[in-house]
C-alpha positions as CSV (number, residue, x, y, z in Angstrom):
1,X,0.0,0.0,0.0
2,X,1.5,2.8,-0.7
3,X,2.7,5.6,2.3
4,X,3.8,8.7,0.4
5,X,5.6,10.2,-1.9
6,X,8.4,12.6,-3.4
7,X,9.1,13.4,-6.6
8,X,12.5,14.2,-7.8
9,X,15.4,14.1,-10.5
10,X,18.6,13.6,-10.3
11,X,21.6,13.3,-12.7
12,X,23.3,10.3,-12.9
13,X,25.9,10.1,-10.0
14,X,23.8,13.0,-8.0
15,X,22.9,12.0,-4.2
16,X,20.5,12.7,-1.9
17,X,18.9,13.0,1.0
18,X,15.0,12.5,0.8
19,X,12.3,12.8,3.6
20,X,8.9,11.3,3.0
21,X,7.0,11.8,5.8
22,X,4.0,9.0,6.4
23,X,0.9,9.5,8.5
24,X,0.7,7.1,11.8
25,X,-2.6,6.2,10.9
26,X,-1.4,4.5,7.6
27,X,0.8,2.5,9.5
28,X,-1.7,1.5,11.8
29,X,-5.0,-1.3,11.3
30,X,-7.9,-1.2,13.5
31,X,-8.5,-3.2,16.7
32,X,-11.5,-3.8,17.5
33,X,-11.3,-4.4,21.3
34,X,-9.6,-1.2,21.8
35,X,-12.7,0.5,19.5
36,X,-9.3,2.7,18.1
37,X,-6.4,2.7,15.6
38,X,-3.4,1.1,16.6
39,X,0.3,1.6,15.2
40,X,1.3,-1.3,13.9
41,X,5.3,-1.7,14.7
42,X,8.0,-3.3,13.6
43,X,10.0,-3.9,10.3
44,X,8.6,-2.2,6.7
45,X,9.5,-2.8,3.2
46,X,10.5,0.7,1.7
47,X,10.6,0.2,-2.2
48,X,12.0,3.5,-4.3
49,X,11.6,3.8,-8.1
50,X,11.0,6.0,-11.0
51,X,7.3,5.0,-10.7
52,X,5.0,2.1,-9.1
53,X,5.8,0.0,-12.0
54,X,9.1,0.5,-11.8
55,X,10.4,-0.2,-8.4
56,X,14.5,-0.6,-8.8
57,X,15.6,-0.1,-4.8
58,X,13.7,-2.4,-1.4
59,X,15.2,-1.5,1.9
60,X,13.4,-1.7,5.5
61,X,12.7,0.6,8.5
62,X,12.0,-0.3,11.9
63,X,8.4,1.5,13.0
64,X,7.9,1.9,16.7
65,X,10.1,0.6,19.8
């Protein structure tokens, strides 16, 4: 599902550093005995690429404690 986004270009060889910032809530699923959303934690799958049908880079993050 897909988080956020930033759109970019760079040369070849160019870095950088990119921020995507992503909502708790759509990192979160529904419980229904706590009647509330609830962050879901641990690892992610990040995927980067020029679009969503071209996805050339996977890496994780760690979400939550």
């Amino acid at each position: 599902m897909p988080a956020g986004y930033r759109r970019l270009t760079l040369r070849a060889g160019e870095q950088r550093r990119v921020t995507v910032r992503v909502e708790p809530r759509t990192l979160s699923s529904w419980d229904p005995k706590a009647h509330d959303w609830v962050l879901g934690t641990g690892p992610r799958d990040l995927w980067i690429g020029v679009s969503s049908r071209d996805l050339r880079l996977r890496t994780s993050a760690r979400v939550g404690g």
